[in-house]
N, CA, C and O of each residue as an XYZ file, in Angstrom:
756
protein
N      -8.231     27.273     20.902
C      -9.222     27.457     19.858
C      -9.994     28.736     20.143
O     -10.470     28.998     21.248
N     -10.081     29.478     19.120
C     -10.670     30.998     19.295
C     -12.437     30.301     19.747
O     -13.095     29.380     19.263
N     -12.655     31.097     20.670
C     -13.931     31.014     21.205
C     -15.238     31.250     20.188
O     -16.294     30.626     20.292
N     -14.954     32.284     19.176
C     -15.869     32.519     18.159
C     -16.275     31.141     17.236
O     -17.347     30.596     16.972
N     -14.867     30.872     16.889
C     -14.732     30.095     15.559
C     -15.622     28.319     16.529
O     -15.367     27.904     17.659
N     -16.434     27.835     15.681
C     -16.953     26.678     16.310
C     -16.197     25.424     15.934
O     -16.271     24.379     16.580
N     -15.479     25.591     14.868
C     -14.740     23.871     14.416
C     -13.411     24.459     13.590
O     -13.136     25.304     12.738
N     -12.972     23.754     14.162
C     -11.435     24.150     13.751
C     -10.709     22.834     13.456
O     -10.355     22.159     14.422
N     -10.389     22.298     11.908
C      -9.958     21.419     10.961
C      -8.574     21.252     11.075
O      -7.885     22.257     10.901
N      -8.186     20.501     11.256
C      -6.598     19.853     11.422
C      -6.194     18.738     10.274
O      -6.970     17.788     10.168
N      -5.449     18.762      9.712
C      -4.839     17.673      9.038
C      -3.196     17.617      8.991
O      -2.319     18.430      8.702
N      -3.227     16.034      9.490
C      -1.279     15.819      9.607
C      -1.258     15.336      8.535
O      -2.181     14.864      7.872
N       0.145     15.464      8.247
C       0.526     14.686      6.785
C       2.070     14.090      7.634
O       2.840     14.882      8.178
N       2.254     12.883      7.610
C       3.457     12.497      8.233
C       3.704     10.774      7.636
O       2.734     10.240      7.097
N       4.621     10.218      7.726
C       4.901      8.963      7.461
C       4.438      8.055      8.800
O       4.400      8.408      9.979
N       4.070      6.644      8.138
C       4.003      5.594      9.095
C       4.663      5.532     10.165
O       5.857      5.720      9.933
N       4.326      5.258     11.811
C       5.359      5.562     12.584
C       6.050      6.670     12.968
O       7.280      6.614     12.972
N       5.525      7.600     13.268
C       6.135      9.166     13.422
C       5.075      9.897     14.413
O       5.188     10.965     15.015
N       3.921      8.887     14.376
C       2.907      9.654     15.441
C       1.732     10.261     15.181
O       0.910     10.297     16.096
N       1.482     10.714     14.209
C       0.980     11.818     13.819
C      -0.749     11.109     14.394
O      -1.672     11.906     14.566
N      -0.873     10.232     14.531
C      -2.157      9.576     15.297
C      -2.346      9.891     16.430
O      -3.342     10.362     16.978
N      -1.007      9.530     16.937
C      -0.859      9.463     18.551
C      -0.781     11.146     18.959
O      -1.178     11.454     20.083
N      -0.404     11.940     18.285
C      -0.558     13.467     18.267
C      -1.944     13.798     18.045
O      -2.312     14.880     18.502
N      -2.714     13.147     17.489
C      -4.154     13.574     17.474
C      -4.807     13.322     19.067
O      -5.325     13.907     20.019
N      -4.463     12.299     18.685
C      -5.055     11.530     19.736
C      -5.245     12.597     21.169
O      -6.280     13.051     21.658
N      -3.876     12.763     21.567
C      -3.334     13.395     22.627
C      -4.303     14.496     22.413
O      -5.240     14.349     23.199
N      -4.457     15.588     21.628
C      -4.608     16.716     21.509
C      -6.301     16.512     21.680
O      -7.075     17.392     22.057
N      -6.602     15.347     21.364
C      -8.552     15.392     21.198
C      -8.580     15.373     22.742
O      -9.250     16.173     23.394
N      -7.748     14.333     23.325
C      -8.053     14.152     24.555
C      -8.132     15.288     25.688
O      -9.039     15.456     26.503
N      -6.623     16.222     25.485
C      -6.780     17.620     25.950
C      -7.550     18.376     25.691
O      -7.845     19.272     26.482
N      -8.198     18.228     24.327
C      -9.276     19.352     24.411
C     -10.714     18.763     24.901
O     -11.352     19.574     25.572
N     -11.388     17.413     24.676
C     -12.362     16.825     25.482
C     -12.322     17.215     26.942
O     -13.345     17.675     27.450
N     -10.936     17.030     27.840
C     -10.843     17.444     29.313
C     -11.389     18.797     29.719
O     -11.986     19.148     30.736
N     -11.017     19.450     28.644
C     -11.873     21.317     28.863
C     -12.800     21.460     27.960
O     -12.874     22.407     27.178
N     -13.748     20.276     28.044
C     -15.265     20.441     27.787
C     -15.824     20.281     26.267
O     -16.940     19.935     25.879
N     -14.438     20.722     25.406
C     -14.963     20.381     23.647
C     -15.050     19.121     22.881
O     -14.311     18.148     23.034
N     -15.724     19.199     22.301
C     -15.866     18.436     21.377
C     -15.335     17.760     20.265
O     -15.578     18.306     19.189
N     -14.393     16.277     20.206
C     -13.438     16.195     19.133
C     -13.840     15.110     17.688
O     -14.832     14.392     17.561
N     -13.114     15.237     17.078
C     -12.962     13.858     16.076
C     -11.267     13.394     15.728
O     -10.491     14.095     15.078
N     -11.017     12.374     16.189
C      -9.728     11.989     15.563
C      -9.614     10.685     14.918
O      -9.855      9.644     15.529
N      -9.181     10.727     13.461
C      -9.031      9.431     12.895
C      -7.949      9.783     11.652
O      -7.717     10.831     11.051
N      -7.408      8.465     11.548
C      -6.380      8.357     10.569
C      -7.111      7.924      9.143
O      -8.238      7.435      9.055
N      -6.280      8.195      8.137
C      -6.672      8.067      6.416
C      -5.182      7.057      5.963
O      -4.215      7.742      5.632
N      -5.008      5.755      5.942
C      -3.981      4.722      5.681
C      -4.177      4.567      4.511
O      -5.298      4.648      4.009
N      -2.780      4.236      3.668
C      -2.918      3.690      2.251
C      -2.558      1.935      2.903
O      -2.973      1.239      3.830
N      -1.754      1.823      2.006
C      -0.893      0.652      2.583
C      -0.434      0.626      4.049
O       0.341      1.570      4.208
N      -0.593     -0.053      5.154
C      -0.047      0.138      5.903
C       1.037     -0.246      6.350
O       1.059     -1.339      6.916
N       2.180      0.486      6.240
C       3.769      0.285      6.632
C       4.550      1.309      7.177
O       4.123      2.431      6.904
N       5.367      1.281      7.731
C       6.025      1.911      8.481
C       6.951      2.551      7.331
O       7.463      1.917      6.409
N       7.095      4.293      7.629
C       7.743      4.826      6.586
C       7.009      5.703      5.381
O       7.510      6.650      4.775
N       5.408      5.012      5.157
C       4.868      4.939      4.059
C       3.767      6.491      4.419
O       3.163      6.627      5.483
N       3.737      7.261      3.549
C       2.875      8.441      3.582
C       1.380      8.304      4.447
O       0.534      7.661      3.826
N       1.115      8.622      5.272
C      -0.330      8.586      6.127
C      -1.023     10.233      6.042
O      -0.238     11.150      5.801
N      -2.599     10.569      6.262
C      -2.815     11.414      6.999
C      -3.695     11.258      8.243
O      -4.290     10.181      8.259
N      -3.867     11.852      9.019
C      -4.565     11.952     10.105
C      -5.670     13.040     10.483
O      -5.343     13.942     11.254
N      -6.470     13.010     10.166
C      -7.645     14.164     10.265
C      -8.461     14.596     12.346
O      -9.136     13.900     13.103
N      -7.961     15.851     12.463
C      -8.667     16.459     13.577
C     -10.116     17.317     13.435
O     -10.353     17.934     12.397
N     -10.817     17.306     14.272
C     -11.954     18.246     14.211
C     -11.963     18.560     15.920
O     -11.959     17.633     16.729
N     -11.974     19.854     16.288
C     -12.138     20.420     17.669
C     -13.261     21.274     17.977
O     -13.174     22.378     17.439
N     -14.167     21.111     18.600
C     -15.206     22.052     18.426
C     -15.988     22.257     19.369
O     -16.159     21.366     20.200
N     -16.920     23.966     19.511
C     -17.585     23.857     21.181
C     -18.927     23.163     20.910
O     -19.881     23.132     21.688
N     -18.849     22.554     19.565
C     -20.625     22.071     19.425
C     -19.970     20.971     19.046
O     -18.820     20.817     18.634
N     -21.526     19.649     19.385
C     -20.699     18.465     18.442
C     -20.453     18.598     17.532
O     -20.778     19.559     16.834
N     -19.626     17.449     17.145
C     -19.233     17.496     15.249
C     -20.277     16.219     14.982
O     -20.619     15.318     15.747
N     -20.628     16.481     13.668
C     -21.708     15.670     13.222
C     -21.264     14.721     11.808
O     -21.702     13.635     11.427
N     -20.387     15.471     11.321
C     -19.689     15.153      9.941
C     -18.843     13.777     10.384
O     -18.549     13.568     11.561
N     -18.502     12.896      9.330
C     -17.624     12.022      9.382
C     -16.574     12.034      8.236
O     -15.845     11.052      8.089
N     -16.477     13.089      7.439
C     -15.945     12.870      6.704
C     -14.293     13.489      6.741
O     -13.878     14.195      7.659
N     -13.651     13.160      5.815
C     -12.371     13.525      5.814
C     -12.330     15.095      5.470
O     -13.016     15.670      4.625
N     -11.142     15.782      6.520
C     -11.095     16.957      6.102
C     -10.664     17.449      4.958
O      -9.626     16.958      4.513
N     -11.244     18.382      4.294
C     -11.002     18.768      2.667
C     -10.458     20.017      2.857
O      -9.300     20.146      2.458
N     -11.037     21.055      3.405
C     -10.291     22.350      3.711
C      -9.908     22.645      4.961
O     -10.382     23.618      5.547
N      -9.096     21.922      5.457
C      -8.525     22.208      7.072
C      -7.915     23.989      7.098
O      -7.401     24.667      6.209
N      -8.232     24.277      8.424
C      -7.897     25.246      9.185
C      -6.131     25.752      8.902
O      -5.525     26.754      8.524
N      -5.721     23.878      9.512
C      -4.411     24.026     10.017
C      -3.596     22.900      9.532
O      -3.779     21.942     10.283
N      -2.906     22.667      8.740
C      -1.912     21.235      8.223
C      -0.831     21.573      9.357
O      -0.343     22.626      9.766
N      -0.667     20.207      9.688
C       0.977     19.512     10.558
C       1.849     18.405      9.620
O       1.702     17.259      9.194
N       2.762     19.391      9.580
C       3.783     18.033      8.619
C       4.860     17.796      9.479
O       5.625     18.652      9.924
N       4.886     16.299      9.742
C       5.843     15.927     10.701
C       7.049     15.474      9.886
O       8.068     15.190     10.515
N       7.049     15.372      8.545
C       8.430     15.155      7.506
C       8.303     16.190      6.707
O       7.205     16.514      6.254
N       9.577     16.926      6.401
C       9.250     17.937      5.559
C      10.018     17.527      4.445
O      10.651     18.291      3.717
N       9.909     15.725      4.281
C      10.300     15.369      3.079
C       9.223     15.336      1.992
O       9.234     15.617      0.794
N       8.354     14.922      2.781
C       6.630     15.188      2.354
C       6.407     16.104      1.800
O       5.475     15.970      1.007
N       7.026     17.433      1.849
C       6.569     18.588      0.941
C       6.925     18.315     -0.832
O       6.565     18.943     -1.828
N       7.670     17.259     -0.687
C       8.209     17.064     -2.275
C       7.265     16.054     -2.748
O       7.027     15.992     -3.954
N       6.731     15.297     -1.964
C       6.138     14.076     -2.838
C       3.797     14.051     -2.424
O       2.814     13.432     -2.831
N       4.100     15.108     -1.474
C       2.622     15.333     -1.508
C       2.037     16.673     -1.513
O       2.507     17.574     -0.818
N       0.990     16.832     -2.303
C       0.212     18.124     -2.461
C      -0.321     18.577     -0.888
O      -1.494     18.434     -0.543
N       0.526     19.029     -0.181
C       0.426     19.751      1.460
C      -0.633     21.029      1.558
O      -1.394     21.290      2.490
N      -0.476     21.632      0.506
C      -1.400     22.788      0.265
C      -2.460     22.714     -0.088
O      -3.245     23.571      0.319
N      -2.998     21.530     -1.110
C      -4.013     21.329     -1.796
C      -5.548     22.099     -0.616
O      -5.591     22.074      0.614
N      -6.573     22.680     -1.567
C      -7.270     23.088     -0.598
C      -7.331     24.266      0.616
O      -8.340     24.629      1.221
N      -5.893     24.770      0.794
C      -5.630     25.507      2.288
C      -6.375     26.467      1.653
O      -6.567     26.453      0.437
N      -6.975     27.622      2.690
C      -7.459     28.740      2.718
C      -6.132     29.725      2.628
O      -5.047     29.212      2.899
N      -6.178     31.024      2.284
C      -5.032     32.089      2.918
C      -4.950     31.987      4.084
O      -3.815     31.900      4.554
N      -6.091     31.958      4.970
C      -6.030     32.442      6.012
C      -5.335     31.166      7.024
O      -5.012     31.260      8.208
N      -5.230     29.912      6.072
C      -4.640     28.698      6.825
C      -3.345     28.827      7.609
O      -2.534     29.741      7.460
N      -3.262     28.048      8.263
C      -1.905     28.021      9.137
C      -1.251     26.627      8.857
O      -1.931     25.601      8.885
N       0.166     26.619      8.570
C       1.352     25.381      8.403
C       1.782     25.311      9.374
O       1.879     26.307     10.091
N       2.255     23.942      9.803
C       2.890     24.446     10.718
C       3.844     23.052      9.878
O       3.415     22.086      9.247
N       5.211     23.458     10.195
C       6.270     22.219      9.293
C       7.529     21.862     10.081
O       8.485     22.633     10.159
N       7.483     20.517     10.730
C       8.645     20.264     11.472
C      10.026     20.108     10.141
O      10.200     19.207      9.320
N      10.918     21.534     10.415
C      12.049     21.014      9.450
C      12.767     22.546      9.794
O      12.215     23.560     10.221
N      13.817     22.378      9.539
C      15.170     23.558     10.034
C      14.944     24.178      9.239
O      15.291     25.297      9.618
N      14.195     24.315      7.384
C      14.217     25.750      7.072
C      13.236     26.681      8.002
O      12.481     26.417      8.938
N      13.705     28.270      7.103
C      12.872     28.564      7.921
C      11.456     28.718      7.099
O      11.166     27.939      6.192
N      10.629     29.769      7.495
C       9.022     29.987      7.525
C       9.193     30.781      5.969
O       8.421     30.560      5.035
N      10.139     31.558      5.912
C      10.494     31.922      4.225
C      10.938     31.174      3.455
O      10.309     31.242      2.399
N      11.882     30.328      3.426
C      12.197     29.354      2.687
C      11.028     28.868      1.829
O      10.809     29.030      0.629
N       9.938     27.854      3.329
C       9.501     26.954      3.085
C       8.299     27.592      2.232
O       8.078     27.031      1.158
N       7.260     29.015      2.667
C       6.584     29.894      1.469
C       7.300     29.351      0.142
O       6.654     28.713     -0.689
N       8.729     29.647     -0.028
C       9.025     29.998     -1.720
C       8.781     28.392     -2.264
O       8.106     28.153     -3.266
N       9.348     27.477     -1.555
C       9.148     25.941     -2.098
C       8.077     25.726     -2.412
O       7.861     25.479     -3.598
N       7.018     25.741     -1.475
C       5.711     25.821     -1.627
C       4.778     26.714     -2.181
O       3.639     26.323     -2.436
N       5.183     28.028     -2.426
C       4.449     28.814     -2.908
C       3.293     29.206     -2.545
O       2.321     29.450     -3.261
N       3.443     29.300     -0.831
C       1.907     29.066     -0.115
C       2.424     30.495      0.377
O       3.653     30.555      0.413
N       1.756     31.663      0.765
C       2.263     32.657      0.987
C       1.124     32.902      2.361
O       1.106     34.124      2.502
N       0.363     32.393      3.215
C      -0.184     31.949      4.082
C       0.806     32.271      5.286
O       1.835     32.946      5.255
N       0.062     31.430      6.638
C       0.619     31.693      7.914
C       1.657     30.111      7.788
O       1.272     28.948      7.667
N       2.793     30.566      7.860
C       3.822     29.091      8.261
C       4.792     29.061      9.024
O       5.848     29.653      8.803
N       4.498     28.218     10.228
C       5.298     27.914     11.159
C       6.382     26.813     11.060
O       6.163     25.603     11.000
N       7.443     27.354     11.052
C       8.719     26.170     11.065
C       8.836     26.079     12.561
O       8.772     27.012     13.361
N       9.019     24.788     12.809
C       9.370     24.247     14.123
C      10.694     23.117     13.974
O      10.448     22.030     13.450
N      11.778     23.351     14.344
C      12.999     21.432     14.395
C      12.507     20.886     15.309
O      13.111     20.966     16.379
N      11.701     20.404     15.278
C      10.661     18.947     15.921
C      12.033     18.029     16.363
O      12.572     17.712     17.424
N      12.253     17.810     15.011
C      13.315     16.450     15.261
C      14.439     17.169     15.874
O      14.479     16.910     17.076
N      15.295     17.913     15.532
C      16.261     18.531     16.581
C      15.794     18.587     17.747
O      16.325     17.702     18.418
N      14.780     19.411     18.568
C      14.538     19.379     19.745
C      14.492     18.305     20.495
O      15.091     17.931     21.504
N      13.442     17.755     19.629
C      13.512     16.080     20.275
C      14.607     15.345     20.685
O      14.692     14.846     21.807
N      15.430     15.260     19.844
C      16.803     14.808     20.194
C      17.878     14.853     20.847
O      18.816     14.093     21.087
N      17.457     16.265     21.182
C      18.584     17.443     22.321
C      17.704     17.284     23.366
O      18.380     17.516     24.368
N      16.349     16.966     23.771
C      15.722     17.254     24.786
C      15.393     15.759     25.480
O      15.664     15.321     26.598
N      14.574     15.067     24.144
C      14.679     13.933     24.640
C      15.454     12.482     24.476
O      15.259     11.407     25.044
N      16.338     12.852     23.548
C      17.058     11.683     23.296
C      17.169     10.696     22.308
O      18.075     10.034     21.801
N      15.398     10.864     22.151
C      15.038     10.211     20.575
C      14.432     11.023     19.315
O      14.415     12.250     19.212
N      14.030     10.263     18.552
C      13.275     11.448     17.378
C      12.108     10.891     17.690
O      11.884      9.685     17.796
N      11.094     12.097     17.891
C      10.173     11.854     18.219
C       9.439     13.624     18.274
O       9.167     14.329     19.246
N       9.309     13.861     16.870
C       8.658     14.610     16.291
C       7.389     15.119     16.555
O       7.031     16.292     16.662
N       6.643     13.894     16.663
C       5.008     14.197     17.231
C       4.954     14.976     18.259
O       4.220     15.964     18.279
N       5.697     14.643     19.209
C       5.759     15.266     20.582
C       6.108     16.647     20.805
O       5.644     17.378     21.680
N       7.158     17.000     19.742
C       7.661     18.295     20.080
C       6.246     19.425     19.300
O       5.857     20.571     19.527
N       5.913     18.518     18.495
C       4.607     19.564     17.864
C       3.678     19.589     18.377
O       3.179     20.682     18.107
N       3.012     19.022     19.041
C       2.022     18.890     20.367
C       2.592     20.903     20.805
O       1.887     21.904     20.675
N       3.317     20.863     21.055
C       3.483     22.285     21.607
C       3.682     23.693     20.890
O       3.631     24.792     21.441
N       3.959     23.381     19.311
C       3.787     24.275     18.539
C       2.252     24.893     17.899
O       1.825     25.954     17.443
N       1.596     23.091     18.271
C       0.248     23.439     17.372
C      -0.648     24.011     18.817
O      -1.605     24.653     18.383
N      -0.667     24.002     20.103
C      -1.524     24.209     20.854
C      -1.262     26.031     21.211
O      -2.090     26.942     21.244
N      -0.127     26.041     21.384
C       0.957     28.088     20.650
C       0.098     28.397     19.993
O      -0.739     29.129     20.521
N      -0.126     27.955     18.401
C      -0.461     28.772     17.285
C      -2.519     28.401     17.276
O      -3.397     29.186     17.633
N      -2.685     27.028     16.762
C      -4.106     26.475     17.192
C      -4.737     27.119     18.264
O      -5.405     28.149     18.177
N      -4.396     26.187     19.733
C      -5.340     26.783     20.708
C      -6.288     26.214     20.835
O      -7.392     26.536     21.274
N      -5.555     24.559     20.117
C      -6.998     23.637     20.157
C      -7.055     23.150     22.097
O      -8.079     22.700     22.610
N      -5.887     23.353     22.792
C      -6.884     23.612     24.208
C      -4.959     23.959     24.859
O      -3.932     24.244     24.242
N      -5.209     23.775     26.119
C      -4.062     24.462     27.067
C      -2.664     23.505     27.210
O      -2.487     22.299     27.038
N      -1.930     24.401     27.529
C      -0.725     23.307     27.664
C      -0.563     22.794     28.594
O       0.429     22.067     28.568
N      -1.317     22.816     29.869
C      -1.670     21.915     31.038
C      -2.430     20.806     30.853
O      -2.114     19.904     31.628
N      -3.751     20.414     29.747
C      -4.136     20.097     29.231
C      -3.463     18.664     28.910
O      -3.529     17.569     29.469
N      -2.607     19.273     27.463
C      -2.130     18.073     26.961
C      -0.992     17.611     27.820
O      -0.947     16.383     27.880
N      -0.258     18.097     28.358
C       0.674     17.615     29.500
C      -0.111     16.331     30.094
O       0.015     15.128     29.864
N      -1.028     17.109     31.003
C      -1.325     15.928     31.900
C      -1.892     14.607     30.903
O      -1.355     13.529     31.159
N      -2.953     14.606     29.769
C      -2.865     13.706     28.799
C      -2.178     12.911     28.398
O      -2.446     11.713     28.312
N      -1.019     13.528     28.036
C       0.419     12.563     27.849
C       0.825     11.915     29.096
O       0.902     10.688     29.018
N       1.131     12.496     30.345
C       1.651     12.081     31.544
C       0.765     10.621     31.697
O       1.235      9.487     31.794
N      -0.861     11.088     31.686
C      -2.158      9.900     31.732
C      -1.723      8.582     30.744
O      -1.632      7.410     31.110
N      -1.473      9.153     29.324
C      -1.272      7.751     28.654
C       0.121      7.340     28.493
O       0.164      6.205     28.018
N       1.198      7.806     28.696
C       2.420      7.733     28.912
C       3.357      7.368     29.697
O       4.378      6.785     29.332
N       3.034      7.735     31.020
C       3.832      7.570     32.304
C       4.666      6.536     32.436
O       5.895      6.490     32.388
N       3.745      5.595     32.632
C       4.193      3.943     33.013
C       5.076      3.081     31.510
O       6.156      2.502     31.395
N       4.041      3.368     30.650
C       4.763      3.112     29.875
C       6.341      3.863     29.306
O       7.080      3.096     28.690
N       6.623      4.704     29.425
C       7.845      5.335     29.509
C       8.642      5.538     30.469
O       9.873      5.529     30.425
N       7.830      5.762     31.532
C       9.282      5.883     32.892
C       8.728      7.096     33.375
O       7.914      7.417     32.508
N       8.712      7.975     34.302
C       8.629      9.617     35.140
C       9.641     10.119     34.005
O       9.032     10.714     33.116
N      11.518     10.011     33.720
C      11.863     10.757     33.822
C      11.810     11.012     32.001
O      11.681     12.045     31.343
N      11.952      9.763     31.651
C      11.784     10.055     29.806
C      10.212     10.954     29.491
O      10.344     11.998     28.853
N       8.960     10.613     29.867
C       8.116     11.239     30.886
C       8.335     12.712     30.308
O       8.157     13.294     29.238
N       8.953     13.085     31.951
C       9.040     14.542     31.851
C       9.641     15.101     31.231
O       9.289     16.276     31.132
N      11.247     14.564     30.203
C      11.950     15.155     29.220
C      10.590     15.161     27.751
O      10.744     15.931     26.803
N       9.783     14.527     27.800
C       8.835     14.771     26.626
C       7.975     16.291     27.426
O       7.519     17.215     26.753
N       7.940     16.248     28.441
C       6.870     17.491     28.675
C       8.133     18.917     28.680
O       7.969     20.117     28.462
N       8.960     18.383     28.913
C      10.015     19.669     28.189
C      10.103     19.896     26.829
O      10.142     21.047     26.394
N      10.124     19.332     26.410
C      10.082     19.236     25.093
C       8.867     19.748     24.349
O       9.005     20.556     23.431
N       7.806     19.346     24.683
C       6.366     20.375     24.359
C       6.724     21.810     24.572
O       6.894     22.808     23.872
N       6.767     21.482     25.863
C       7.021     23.018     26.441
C       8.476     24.077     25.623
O       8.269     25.287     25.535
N       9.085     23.824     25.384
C      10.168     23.932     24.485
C       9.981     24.331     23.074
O      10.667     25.232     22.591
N       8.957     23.612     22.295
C       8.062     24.037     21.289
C       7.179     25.201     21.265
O       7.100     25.896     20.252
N       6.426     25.483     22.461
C       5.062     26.119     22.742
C       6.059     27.366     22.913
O       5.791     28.364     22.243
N       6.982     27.394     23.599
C       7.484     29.007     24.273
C       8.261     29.471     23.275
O       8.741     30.601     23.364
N       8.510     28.628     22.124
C       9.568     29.388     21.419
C       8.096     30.089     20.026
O       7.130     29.433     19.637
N       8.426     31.399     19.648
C       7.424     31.929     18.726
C       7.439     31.438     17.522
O       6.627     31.832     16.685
């Protein structure tokens, strides 16, 4: 997170079950560890697995005081880029906003579909995931694209975060194929 800027707005757009919570989550927690200030909460319709969700971030070096849902985020994360057909992803963005969109087109493509002519990052979330770790598991690989481009805190950070709420429950080595996998995200531009 640029040192100037004091709050920096996040919103996921992803389906039930895909994370996009548990990606907040992670990321508030890494950035709380180096001293800032977060908000993470989900926006549910129906709740089912599959079914359209968003998830709202706030990162900041002052508290956040607001409770409300983000309206003009900084930065959208779409963890389905089936979602670009059936929800308004743009609604609200600034120019100066940043996409970031787990899906194999690329960053031109996805401008002309959308017609967002803004900053957009294509990331294969789900490919990586799958080659790296075995499963689809999308959330994870973007954890390392959005902390690259964001800067909502370090990639040592959310590592050890994940390792903290993860470990046991996953195993060391599934584990560390997810921290490749961040890392895998973050180094590629």
């Amino acid at each position: 997170m640029d040192k100037v800027k004091n709050l920096l707005e996040i919103t996921f757009f992803a389906r039930g079950g895909q994370g996009a919570k548990t990606a907040a989550e992670i990321l508030a927690q890494g950035a709380v560890s180096e001293g800032k200030f977060v908000q993470a909460f989900p926006s549910f319709g129906p709740e089912r697995s599959g079914a359209p969700i968003q998830t709202f971030l706030r990162v900041s070096n002052r508290e956040v005081r607001t409770h409300e849902p983000v309206l003009n985020p900084d930065v959208v994360v779409v963890l389905d880029d089936t979602l670009l057909k059936t929800e308004n992803i743009t609604r609200n963005l600034k120019k100066d906003a940043i996409l970031i969109v787990n899906s194999v087109k690329t960053a031109e493509e996805l401008s002309r579909q959308l017609k967002f002519f803004g900053k957009i990052h294509a990331v294969d979330a789900d490919g990586i995931s799958l080659k790296i770790i075995g499963q689809l598991r999308p959330n994870t690989v973007i954890l390392g694209k959005i902390i690259r481009i964001a800067r909502v805190a370090k990639l040592e950070s959310i590592q050890k975060e994940f390792r903290k709420i993860f470990a046991k429950k996953l195993g060391k080595e599934i584990c560390a194929r997810n921290m490749e996998a961040i890392k895998k995200a973050y180094d590629n531009p």
